[in-house]
N, C-alpha and C positions, 0 to 999 in steps of 0.2 A: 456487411462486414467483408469489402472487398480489399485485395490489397492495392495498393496506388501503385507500388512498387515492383514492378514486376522481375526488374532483375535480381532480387533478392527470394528465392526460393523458401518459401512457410514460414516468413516471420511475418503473419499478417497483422500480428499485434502490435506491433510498432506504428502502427496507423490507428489504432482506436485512441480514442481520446480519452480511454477511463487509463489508458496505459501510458498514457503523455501526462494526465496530470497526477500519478501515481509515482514517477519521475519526479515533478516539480515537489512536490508530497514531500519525498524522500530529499530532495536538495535541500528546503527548509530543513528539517528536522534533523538532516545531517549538520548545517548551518550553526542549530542550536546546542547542537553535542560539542561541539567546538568550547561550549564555555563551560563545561563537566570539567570538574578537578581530574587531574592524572590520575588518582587512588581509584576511579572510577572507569579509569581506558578498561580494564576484564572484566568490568561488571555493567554498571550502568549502561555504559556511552557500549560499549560492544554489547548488551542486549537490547538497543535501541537501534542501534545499526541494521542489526540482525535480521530483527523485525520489520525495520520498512524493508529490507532488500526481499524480502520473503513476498511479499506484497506484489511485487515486480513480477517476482518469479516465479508464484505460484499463476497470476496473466498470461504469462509466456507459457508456462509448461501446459495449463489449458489449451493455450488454441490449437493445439495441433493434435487433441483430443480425440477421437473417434463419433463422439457423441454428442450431445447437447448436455445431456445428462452426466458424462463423465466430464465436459467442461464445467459444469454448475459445481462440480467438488471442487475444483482449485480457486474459482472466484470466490466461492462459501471458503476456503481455507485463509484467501487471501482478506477476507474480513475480519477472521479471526487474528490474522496480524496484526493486523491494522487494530485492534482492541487491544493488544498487546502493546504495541507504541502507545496508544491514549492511558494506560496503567503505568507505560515507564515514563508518562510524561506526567502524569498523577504524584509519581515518586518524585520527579526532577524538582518538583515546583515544592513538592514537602520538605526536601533537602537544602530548599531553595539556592538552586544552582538557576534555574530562571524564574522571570519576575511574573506576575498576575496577567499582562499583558501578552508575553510571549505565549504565554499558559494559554488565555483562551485565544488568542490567534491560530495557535497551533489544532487546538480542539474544534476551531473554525475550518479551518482546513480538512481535517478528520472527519468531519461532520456529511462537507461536500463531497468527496470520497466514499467515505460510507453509502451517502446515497445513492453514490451512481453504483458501486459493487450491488447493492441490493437491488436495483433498478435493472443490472445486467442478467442479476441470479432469476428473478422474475420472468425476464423475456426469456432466458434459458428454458424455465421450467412450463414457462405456456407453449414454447417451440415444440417441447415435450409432452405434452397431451395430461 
């Protein structure tokens, strides 16, 4: 996990790729907030926002962590986002503000995410003894 970047001082996670497609993640799912009725801008669609930006930002606020072990809290925080988008997207599709299709594309998406958060939590915690 090195950074490419050098002239940018400790933002090395902008080089991982669980934090590039965690971005792409979050562009979809913003994409699909877009078709949320307006009655839903302070509810829905802004606790959906909310939650992928969490996701980001709990990556970020890790890597500059002290520890392996106090990084493995924020990637563990940032899965629990990320369940929290799959519940508002659980709701979207019951509301049916999107269709069957978006629904499991989106939880397609979530899915490959998921795995890599938990795939990072793991190296974390083996780095960790």
């Amino acid at each position: 996990m090195t950074t490419k970047n050098k002239d940018l001082y400790g933002f090395r996670f902008r080089d991982w790729d669980i934090y590039k497609d965690a971005v792409k993640f979050r562009n979809y799912i913003n994409g699909l907030c877009k078709k949320f009725p307006d009655e839903e801008k302070f509810s829905l669609t802004s606790q959906t926002k909310r939650a992928c930006n969490s996701i980001l930002l709990n990556i970020a606020e890790g890597a500059n962590k002290n520890s392996d072990k106090d990084m493995r809290l924020y990637i563990n925080r940032a899965q629990t986002s990320l369940d929290e988008v799959v519940a508002c997207l659980d709701c979207a599709i019951e509301d049916e503000y999107i269709n069957k299709t978006e629904h499991e594309e989106s939880l397609s998406r979530a899915s490959e995410l998921a795995k890599q958060l938990r795939g990072f939590s793991k190296h974390l915690a083996s780095a960790t003894g």
